[in-house]
N, C-alpha and C positions, 0 to 999 in steps of 0.2 A: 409441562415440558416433557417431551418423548413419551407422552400420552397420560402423564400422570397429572396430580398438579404442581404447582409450584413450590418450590419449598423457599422458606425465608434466605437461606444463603445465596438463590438465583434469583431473590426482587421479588418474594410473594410480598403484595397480592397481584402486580403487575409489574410487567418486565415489556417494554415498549421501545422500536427502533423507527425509525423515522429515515427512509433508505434515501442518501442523497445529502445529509447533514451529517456534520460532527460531532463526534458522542457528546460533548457536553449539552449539545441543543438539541438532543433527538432522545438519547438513550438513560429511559425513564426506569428506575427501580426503586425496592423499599417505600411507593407509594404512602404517604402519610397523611393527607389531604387535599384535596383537587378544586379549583378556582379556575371557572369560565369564566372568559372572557376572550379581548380582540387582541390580537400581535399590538397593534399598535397603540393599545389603550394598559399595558402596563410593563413591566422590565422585568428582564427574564435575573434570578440567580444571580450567574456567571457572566452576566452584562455589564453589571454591576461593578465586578471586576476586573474590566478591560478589556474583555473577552467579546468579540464581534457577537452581532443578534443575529446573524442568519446564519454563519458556522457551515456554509459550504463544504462538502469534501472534495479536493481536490483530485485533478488527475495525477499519480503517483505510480511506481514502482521501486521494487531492491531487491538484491541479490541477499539471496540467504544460505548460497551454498556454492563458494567457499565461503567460509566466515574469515571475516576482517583479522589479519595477521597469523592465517593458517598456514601450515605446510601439506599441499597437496601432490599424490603419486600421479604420474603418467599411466594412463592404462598400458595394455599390450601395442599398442596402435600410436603409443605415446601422446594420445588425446587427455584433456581434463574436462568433466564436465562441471560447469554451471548451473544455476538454476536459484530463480526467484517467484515473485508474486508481481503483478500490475494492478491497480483499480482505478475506473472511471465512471462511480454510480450514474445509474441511469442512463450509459451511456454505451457502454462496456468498452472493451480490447479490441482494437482491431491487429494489432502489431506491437513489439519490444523489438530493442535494439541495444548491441550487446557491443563495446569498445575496450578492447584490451590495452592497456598504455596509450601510445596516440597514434594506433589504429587507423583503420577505417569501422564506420559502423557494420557492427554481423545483425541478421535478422535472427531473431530467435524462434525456436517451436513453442507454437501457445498450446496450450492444455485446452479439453472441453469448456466449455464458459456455461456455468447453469441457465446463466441469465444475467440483465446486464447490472444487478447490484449485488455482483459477486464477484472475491480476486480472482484471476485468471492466472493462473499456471504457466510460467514459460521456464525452458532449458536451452542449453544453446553446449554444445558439444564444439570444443575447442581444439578441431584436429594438429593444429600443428603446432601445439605448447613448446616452449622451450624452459629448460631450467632456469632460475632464478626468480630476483623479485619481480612479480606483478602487480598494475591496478586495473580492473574492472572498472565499467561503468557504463549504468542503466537508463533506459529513457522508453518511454511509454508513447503511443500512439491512441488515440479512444477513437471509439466508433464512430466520431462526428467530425475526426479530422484535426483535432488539438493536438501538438504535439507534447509532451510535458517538458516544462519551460526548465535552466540548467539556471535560473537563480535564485540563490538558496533564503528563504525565509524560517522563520524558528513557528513554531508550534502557536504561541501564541501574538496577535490575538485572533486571525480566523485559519489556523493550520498550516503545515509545514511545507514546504515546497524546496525543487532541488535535482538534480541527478545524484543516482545514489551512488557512493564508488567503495570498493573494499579493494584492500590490498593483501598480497597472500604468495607465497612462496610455490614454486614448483623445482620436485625434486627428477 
């Protein structure tokens, strides 16, 4: 790791990500014994538990700034900015979209995208905030045209799904 090796706190003797799955069916560490074989000829772990065999990562984003039930200042301009993360392994970002109360949708500015199984960066600069309570809410576009779906499922058993919304004060 960062050209050294690995040290046991980061998964020596191997630390393995599988880009397009979800950590529990991808992201391998503290290796303690390794068993080949076929997907289909045995049961993973966390399968076992309820937990879906193929563990897709789904298309996703959320606002990370404001944080949920913050008080945020008007710049000079009486603007507030925004700004979160999107992901669509294997697929990447084409577009976020940004709804303040009930809004219309703002497009937001995406950030450099490395590549497409990494989060993409967006902000979205909120020129004409007004004092009081707000809620936010986020939705993703991927590069193949999915829009990310606004019904919410929990985490398990193959990931979470959802528009993400925070709510937050402006002063």
């Amino acid at each position: 790791m960062n050209g050294a090796p690995l040290s046991a706190d980061h998964g020596y003797p191997v630390r393995m990500v599988v880009p397009g799955l979800y950590g529990y069916v991808s992201a391998t560490k503290w290796l303690t014994e390794l068993k080949v074989t076929r997907f289909g000829d045995d049961v993973a772990y966390w399968s076992t538990r309820g937990w879906s065999e193929r563990g897709p990562s789904k298309l996703a984003s959320r606002i990370d700034v404001p944080r949920g039930r913050a008080t945020v200042d008007r710049d000079d301009q009486g603007a507030v900015m925004l700004g979160g993360t999107a992901w669509a392994q294997q697929r990447g970002i084409a577009a976020v979209e940004v709804r303040i109360d009930d809004g219309d949708w703002r497009p937001a500015e995406l950030g450099a995208e490395v590549n497409d199984d990494t989060w993409t960066q967006w902000s979205l600069r909120w020129e004409d905030a007004t004092p009081g309570s707000h809620t936010a809410t986020v939705r993703a576009l991927a590069g193949d045209g999915e829009l990310q779906t606004a019904e919410q499922a929990s985490p398990a058993p193959d990931g979470a799904s959802g528009w993400h919304q925070v709510q937050f004060t402006v002063r």
